[in-house]
N, C-alpha and C positions, 0 to 999 in steps of 0.2 A: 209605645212612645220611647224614643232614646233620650238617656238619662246620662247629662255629661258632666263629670264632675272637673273642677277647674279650683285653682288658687286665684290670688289676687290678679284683678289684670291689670291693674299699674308694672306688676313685677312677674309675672308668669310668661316668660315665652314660650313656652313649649305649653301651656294652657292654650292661646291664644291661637295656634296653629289648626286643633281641630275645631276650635268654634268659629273660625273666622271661614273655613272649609263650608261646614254647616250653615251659618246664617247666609253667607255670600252664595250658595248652592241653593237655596231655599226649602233644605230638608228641615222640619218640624223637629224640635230635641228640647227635654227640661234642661236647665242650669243648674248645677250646685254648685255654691262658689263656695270653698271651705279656706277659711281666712287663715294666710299664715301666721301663725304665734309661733312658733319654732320649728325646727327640722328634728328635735331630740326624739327619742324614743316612748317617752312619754305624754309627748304633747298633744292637744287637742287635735290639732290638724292629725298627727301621726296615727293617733287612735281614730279620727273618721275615715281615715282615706286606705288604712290598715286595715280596716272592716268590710271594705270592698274590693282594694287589690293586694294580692300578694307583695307588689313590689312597696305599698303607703307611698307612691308618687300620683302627683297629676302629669298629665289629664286621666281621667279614667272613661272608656265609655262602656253605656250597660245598656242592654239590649235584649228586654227580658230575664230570662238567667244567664244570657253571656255577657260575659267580661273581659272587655277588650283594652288591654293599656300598652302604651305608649305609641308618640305619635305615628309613626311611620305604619304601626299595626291596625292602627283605628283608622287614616286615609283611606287604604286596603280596602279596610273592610267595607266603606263606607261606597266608595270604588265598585267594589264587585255586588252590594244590594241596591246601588243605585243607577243601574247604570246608562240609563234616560238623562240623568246629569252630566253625563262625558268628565269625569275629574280628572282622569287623565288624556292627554293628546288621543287624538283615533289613531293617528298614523304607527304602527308598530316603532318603526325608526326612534319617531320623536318622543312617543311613549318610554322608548327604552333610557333615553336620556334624562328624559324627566325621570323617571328614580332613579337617575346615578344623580343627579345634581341634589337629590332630596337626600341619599343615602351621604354624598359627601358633605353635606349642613348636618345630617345627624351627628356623621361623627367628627368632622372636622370644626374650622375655623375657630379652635381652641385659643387663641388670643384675643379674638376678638370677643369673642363670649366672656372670657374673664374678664378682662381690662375696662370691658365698658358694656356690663349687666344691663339688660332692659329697665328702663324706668321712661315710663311717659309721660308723668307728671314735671319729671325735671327739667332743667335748661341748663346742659352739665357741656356745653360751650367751651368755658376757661378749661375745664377739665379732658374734652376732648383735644384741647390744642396740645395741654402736655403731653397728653397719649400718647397722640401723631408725632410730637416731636421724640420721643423717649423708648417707643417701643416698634422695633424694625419687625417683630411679628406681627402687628397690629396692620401696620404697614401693606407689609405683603397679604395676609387676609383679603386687604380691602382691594387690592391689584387683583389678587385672584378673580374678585364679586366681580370689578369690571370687567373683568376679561369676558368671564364666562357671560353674563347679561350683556354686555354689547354684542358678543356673536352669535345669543338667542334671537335678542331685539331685530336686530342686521336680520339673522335668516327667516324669522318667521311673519316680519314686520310689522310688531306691535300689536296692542299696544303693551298688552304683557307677554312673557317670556316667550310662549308659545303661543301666541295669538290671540287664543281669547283663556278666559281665566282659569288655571288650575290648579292641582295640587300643588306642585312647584311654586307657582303667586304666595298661597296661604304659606305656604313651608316657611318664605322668604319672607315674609309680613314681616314677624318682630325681626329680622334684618333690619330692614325698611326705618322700623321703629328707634333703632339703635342708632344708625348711621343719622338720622335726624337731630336726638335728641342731644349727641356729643358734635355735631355739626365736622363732622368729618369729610376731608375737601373728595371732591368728585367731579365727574364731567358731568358738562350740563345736561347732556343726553340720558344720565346713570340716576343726577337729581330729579330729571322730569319721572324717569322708571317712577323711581323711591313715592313722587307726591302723586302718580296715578293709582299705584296702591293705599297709598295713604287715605285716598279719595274713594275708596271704592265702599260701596254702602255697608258691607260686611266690616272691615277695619273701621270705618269712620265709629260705626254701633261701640265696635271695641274701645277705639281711643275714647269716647264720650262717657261711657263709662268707666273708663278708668281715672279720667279724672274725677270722676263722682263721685270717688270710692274715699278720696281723703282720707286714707290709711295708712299714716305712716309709720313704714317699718324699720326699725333703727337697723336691726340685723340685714337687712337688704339694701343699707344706704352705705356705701364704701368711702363715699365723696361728701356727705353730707352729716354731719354727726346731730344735728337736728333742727328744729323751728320753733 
């Protein structure tokens, strides 16, 4: 059995990438969800997640004695032992684009990742309006997302990025999740993207229980100092 370990999924996006992979793929895998209480070096979470991976980040996946962390390395893997699931496109071409487009969410769209952290509990609305207005990298980020999604959509004609669902979809999920909950403007064709992922039975599991979780984290709340 695969053994994933995950932080909160109110606030983990990079957690919510490989489970949403997994449950939407309908691969069998336990949950550990190890609650954030801090990021310091001492803390709980740092000591459970330290004990398993070298790097003390989520996600983690375990797979017997291997241990495999971070996202893009656990898609991979999960990719190459499943591969009756197709996680990636067949087509080599498209295949090849989907991990550039995965590789450039790794390491890019750095404003948009800071300025407006996943939280899917919230309705940070007012707070996404100033974003938009105040931050020209946030801006172009989001110029970017449409570009690239409307000339997947366009060529491979929905109703996700590459037809039917894959690694790229999960990658882009807490995308999905962000641009929702700061209501950041879009075409309507980029919004419908956003709620077909929203809707997909693998994210839907995620959203439901992340509001479940009623965990709130003062350190992970930038906009909200508390309730």
């Amino acid at each position: 059995m695969l053994h994933l370990y995950i932080g909160n999924k109110n606030y983990s996006s990079w957690s919510m990438r490989p489970w949403v992979l997994l449950r939407q793929a309908g691969i069998a895998f336990d949950e550990l969800r190890v609650r954030f209480d801090s990021f310091e070096a001492g803390s709980e979470f740092k000591r459970t997640v330290g004990a398993v991976s070298p790097t003390g980040k989520v996600p983690v996946l375990v797979d017997g004695g291997l241990v495999v962390w971070d996202t893009l390395a656990i898609a991979e893997y999960l990719a190459e032992t499943h591969p009756d699931k197709q996680l990636w496109p067949a087509d080599p071409r498209a295949r090849a684009r989907a991990r550039s487009i995965c590789a450039e969410m790794h390491s890019g769209f750095t404003a948009l990742r800071s300025h407006c952290p996943m939280n899917i509990e919230a309705n940070l609305a007012d707070t996404g309006a100033l974003i938009w207005r105040d931050q020209a990298a946030v801006r172009a980020d989001v110029q970017r997302l449409v570009d690239m999604w409307s000339e997947l959509l366009q060529e491979h004609g929905g109703p996700m990025l590459f037809g039917e669902f894959t690694i790229a979809d999960a990658y882009f999920a807490p995308v999905c999740m962000r641009l929702h909950s700061y209501a950041l403007p879009l075409p309507p064709h980029i919004t419908d993207y956003v709620q077909r992922v929203r809707a997909l039975p693998g994210v839907r599991a995620w959203i439901d229980e992340a509001l479940a979780e009623q965990d709130f984290r003062a350190f992970e709340e930038p906009y909200r100092l508390g309730r």
